[in-house]
C-alpha positions as CSV (number, residue, x, y, z in Angstrom):
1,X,-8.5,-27.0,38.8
2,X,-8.2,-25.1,35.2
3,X,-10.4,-25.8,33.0
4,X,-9.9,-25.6,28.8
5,X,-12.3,-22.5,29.0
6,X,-10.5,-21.0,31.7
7,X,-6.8,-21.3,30.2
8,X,-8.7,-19.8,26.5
9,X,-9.7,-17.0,28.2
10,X,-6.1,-16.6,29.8
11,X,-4.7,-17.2,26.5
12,X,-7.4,-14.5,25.1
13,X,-6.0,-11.7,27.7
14,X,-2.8,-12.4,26.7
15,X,-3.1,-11.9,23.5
16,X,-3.1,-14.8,21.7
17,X,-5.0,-16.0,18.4
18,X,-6.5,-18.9,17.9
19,X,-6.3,-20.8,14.3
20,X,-7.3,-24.2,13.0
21,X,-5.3,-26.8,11.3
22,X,-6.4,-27.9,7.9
23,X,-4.6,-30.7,7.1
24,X,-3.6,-33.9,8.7
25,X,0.3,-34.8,9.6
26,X,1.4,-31.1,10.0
27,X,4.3,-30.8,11.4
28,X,5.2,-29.1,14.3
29,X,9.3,-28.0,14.5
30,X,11.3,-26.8,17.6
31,X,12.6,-23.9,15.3
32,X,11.2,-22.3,12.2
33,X,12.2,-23.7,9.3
34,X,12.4,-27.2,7.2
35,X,15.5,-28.2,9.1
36,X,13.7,-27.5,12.7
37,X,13.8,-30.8,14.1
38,X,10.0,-32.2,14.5
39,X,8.6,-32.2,18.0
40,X,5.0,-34.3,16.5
41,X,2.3,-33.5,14.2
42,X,-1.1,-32.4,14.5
43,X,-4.5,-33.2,12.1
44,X,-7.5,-31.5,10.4
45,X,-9.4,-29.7,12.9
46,X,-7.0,-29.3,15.8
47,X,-7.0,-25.5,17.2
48,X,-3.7,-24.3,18.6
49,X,-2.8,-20.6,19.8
50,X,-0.1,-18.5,18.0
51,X,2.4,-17.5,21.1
52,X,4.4,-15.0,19.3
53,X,5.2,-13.7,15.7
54,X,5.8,-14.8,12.4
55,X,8.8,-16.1,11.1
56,X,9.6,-16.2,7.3
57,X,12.1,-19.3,6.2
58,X,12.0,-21.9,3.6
59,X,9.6,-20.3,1.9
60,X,7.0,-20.8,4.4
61,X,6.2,-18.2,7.2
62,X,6.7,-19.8,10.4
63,X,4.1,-19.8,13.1
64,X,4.9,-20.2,16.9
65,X,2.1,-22.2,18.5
66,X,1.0,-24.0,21.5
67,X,-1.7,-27.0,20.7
68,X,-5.0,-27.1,22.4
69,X,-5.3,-30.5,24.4
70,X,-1.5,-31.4,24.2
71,X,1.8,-30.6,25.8
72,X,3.1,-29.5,22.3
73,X,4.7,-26.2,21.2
74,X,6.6,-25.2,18.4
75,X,6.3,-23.6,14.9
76,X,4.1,-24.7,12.0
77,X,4.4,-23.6,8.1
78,X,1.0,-21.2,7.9
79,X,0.1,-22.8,5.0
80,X,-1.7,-25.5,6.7
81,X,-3.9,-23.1,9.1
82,X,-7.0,-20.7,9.3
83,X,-8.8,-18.7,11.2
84,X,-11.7,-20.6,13.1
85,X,-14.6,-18.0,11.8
86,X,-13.3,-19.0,8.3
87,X,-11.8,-15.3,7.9
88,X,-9.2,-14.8,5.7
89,X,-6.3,-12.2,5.5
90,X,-3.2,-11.7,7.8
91,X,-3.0,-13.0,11.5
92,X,-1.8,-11.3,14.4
93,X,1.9,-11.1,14.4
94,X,2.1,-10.4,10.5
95,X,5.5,-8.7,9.0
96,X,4.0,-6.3,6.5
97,X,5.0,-2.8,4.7
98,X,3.3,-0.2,3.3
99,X,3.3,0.0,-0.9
100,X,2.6,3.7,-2.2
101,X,3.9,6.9,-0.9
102,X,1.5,8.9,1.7
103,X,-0.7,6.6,3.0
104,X,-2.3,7.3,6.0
105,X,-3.1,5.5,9.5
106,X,-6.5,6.0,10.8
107,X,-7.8,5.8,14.3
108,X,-10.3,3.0,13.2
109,X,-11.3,1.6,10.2
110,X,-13.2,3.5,8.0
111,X,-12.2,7.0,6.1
112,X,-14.1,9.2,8.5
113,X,-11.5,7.8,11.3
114,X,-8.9,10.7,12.1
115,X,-5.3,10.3,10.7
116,X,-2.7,9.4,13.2
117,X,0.4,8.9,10.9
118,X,1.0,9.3,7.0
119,X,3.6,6.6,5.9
120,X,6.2,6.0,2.8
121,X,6.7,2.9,0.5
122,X,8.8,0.7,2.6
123,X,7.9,1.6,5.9
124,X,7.5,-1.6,8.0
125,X,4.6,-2.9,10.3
126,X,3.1,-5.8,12.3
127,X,-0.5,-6.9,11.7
128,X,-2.9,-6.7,15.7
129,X,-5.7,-7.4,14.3
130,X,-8.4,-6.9,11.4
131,X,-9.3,-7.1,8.6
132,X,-12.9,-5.2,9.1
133,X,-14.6,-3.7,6.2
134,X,-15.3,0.0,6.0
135,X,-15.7,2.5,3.1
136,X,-15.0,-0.2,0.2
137,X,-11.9,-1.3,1.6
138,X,-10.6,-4.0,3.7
139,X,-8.7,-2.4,6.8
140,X,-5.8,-4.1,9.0
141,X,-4.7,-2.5,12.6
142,X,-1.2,-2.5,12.8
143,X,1.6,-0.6,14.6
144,X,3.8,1.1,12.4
145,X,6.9,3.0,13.8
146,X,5.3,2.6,17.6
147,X,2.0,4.1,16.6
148,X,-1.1,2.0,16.6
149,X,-3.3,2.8,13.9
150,X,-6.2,1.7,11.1
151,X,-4.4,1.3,7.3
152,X,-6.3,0.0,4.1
153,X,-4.8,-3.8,3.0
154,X,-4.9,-2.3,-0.8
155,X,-1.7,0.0,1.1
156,X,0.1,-3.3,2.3
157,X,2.5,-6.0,1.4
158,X,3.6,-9.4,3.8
159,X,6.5,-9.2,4.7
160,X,9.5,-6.4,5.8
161,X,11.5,-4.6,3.3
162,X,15.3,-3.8,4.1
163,X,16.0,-7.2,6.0
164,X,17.5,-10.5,4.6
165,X,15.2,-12.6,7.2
166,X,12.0,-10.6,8.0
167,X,10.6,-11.2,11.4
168,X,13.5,-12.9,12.6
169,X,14.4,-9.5,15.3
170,X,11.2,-9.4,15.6
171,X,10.1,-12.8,17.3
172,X,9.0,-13.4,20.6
């Protein structure tokens, strides 16, 4: 049979993050939004995986997850979740763009990594992974017009520039 370790480490390879919920009654919607109709809630402490990308509505930047232990998926407001080391900063699937002129994307995190791209205010990206400290700064990998690189979070904003509803062509 599978077995909960078994289908995290499928999760794992397929590339999805694990968070945990800090509050009790969140609400988990069929779409993202306030007007998604409610599929159930969740509690404090329950770990679900994020399936797919972030999706900004409401005011809330909408999360699509499948709980851990139940047949339950949908999207949850990310206001109500973190990381299970207790990290903080972007997750995986993050809308963001870059804020000053020149900046450049590194092959890992850390100044001595070799530049791969150099990038404009407004250029748009999605969060893989990170942050990991290096050289004084906080670094995020992202990919940035289909190159994968290493780019310092003081160089980075949530969120895309140039579109009325950021993530939404974005989503899986």
């Amino acid at each position: 049979g599978i077995t909960l370790p078994s289908l995290r480490n499928a999760a794992a390879q397929n590339g999805d993050y694990e968070l945990v919920c800090n509050s009790d009654g969140v609400r988990v919607r069929q779409d993202p939004g306030l007007s998604g109709a409610i599929l159930g809630s969740i509690n404090s402490g329950t770990v679900v995986w994020v399936t797919g990308q972030t999706v900004y509505a409401d005011g809330y930047g909408w999360i699509p997850v499948t709980v851990q232990g139940a047949n339950l998926a949908g999207y949850v407001a990310d206001a109500f979740f973190e990381r299970p080391d207790g990290g903080t900063g972007w997750f995986r699937g993050t809308p963001v763009h870059v804020t000053s002129d020149g900046v450049n994307l590194r092959s890992g995190p850390g100044l001595g990594n070799a530049v791969v791209g150099n990038f404009s205010t407004g250029t748009n990206g999605i969060i893989q992974d990170g942050p990991r400290s290096a050289d004084g700064y906080s670094w995020y990998n992202l990919t940035i017009d289909g190159i994968n690189g290493w780019m310092a979070a003081d160089f980075l904003a949530e969120g895309f520039v140039g579109r009325p509803d950021p993530g939404s062509e974005f989503q899986i």
